[in-house]
N, C-alpha and C positions, 0 to 999 in steps of 0.2 A: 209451978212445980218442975216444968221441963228445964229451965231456964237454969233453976239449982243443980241439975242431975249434968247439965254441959260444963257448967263452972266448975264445979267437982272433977267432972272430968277430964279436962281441960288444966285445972289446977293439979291434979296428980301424974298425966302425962311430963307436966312443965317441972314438976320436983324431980321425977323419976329422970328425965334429960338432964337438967342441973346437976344430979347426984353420980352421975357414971363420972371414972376417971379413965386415966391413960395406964394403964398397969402395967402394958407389953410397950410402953414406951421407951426409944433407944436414944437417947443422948451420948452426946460426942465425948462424954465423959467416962463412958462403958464399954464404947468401944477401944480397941486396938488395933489400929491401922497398920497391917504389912506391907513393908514398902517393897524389898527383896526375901527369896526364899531360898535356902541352901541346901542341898543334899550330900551324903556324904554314907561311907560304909563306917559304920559304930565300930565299938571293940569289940564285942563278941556277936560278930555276924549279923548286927541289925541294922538301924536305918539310922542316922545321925542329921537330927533334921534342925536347921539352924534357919530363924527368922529377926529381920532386921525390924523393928517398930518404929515409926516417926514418933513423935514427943511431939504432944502438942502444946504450942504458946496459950499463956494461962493470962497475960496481958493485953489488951486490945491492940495497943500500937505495936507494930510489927517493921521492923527494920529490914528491908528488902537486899541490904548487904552482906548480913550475920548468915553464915552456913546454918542451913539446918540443922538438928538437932536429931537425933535416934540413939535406940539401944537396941542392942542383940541380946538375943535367947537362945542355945540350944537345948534338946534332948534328944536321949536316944529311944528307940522308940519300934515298935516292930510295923506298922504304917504310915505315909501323912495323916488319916484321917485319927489315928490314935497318937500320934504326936500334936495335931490340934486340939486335941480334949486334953490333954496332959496339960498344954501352954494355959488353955480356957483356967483350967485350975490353977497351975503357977502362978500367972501374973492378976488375978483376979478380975480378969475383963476378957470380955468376947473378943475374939480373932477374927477381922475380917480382913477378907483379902482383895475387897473392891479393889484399892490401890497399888495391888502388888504390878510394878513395874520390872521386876527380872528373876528368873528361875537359872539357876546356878547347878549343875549336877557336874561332881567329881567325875575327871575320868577314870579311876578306878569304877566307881559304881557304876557308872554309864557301859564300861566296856563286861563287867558280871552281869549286868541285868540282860545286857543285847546278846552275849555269846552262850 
């Protein structure tokens, strides 16, 4: 009788592992890699926030001579952190900026923000 009450349980542990999935999983297909990020003064005194995206190759073979590939986005926007939720909604994928290799600020803005 013990013997049934281990198999059963044992048997229900092994369903209940087999049956989870991945739901918060992030594939390279969801993301949006910024490569550069721009600053700038908007037109009506806000923040004009401009990001560069890589484009990712959807082929396997990869020609290590062909320039990369990207598209820009701007909005205007009253913070970065409200200009990235703005993008998250535009282009329909998560903004990440593991990749960002250059921050770009206008000297206009740089010289209103510091004075």
């Amino acid at each position: 009788m013990n013997k049934i009450y281990i198999f059963v349980i044992l048997f229900l542990i092994l369903v209940a592992v087999s049956l989870t999935g991945y739901d918060d999983e992030r594939g390279l297909e969801t993301m949006a890699y910024v490569v550069a990020v721009g600053l700038d003064k908007g037109e009506t005194n806000t923040l004009k926030l401009s990001m560069q995206f890589a484009v990712l190759e959807t082929s396997g073979a990869q020609n290590s001579s062909q320039a990369q590939k990207s598209t820009t986005s701007t909005v205007e926007c009253d913070s970065i952190n409200s200009g990235i939720t703005l993008l998250n909604s535009y282009i329909g994928k998560t903004v990440n900026l593991s990749h960002c290799k250059a921050i770009v600020v206008s000297e206009e803005l740089a010289y209103l923000r510091y004075f």
